[in-house]
C-alpha positions, 0 to 999 in steps of 0.5 A: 500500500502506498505511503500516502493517499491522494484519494479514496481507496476502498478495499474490498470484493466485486463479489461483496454486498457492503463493499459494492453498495460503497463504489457505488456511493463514491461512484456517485458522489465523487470525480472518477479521479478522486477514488478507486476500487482495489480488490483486497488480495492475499498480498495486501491483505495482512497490511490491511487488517493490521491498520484497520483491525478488522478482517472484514470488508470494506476498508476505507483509506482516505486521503489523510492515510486513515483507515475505515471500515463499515459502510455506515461510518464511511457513508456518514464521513463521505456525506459529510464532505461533499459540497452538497450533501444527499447520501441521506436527503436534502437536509430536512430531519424527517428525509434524512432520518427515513432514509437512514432508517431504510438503510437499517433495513437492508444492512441488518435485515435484508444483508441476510439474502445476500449470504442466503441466495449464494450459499444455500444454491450449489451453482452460486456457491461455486461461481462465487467462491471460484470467483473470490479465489481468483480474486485474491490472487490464487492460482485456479487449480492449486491447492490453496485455491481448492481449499479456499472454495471449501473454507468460505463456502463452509464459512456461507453455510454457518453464516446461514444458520447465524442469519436463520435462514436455514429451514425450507420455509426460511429459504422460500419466504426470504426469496419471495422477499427478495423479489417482492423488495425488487419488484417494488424497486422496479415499479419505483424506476417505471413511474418516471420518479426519477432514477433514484430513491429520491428523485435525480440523485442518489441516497444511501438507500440507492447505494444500498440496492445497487450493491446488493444487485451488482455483488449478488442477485444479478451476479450469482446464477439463482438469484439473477435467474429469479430477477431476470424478468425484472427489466428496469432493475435489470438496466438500472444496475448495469447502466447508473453507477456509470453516469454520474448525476448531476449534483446541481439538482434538488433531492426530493424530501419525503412527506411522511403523509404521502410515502412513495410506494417503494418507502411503504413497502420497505417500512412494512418489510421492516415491521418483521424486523422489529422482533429480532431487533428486539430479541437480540438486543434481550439476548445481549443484555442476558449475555446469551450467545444465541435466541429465538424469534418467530420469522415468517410464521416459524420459530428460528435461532438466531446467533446474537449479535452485538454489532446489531446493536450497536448499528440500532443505537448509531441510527437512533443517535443520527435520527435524533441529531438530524429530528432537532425540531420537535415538529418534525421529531413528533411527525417521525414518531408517528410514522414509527407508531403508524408502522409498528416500528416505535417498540425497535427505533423511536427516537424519544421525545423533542428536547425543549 
């Protein structure tokens, strides 16, 4: 790794969810010459992990040599330093703290058909980790390169498990999901609201689908099979991260009494959220390693997970700093009330 940065690098995989949903903010947000993509090979990998301290991806470095990891934390940086800010709204409290809150949902929640579609499906899970073991660097054919499929397809299964998806009816209704958020997505990109969620420039909730498509539905052979027919998807994943927007343009900001269809949909896919949010905020708290939920109308173990947690605490912290108005904090926890989301994510009272 160079000395010293003169633009952003992010650090990752072509075939990961959160290092893709980050190109495609950076890719949106800033000049082609202000970043780059470096795919994070066994050569690099131990200079990485030592200066980040984490072994998962993707890692920031920014152009004062610093190291970050997590999407949220870097989207919250990279938002801070434009010009004009959008990875969450136009800056009224009520679009930046939904857009936040529909981020949750497809990092904590919906991630989870990410590791779901690739490794419960034998011909995904072998185009992908042939794909990543080219990808750090091994030989196709040697031992190492053998023995690395085995390890992270192994590594996919338990991840699985972790994430409840492994029963019959867990994989059938997760795919329905799936589809049914994809689906929303493609009626969005039909009903001329503009190419992205909020109108003619994109949002971290527009990074965040586009990732999940570009690392994993129209990449791997299940789940680009199951999407196919969805033809404005389809087109909107392979042509928009290419076309920078104009940044001139105004964001559009939500109205919480008249929703787009897409912004329902997702915070009705949310309310399902809401007692694992729970469940495993519980578990911590008794210091138990694993607890169980009901999804989809069926009991499922879940592994408990502390940056789960900690994730529920930032958004709540972001979404307080950005409800500064008591009219527009009282608005929000309406619509929390409205969705059956309060119990998870209210912000509490307006300070005086």
């Amino acid at each position: 790794l160079r000395a010293m940065a003169r633009k952003y690098t992010i650090y990752g995989s072509r075939y990961s969810f959160f290092t893709q949903k980050s190109v495609a903010a950076f890719a949106w947000t800033l000049p082609n010459d202000a970043w780059e993509f470096d795919a994070k090979t066994l050569e690099s990998a131990g200079e990485i992990e030592t200066r980040s301290g984490t072994k998962q991806i993707p890692v920031v470095r920014t152009p004062e040599n610093w190291m970050i990891s997590d999407s949220t934390p870097i989207f919250r940086l990279l938002d801070s330093r434009l010009p004009k800010p959008c990875l969450y709204g136009p800056g009224d409290g009520i679009t930046r703290a939904l857009t936040a809150l529909l981020e949750e949902y497809f990092d904590e929640w919906f991630s989870r058909l990410a590791v779901h579609s690739r490794w419960h499906c034998k011909e995904s899970a072998s185009f992908a980790s042939h794909a990543m073991a080219c990808e750090m660097g091994m030989q196709k054919g040697s031992d190492s390169f053998d023995g690395f499929c085995q390890t992270v397809t192994g590594w996919g299964l338990r991840a699985c498990r972790a994430t409840g998806t492994s029963s019959e009816n867990q994989q059938r209704e997760g795919d329905a999901e799936l589809y049914r958020v994809y689906k929303g997505w493609d009626d969005h990109l039909a009903s001329n609201r503009g190419p992205f969620l909020l109108g003619a420039v994109p949002c971290s909730v527009d990074a965040v689908l586009w990732g999940g498509l570009h690392a994993h539905f129209l990449t791997d052979p299940s789940p680009r099979r199951q999407l196919a027919s969805l033809a404005h998807v389809v087109e909107w994943e392979a042509s928009s991260v290419t076309k920078m927007p104009p940044m001139t343009t105004a964001q559009c900001a939500l109205d919480v009494d008249h929703l787009p269809p897409f912004v329902d949909l997702i915070l009705k896919e949310l309310q399902r959220f809401v007692p694992v949010v729970l469940g495993n905020a519980q578990a911590l708290a008794r210091g138990t390693k694993a607890f169980t939920v009901s999804v989809y109308g069926e009991e499922v173990s879940l592994l408990a997970r502390p940056y789960g947690e900690t994730s529920r605490q930032m958004l709540r912290t972001f979404c307080e700093n950005a409800l500064s108005c008591s009219q527009d904090r009282a608005q929000f926890r309406s619509l929390l009330a409205r969705y059956g989301l309060s119990a998870a994510f209210d912000v509490g009272a307006a300070p005086v």
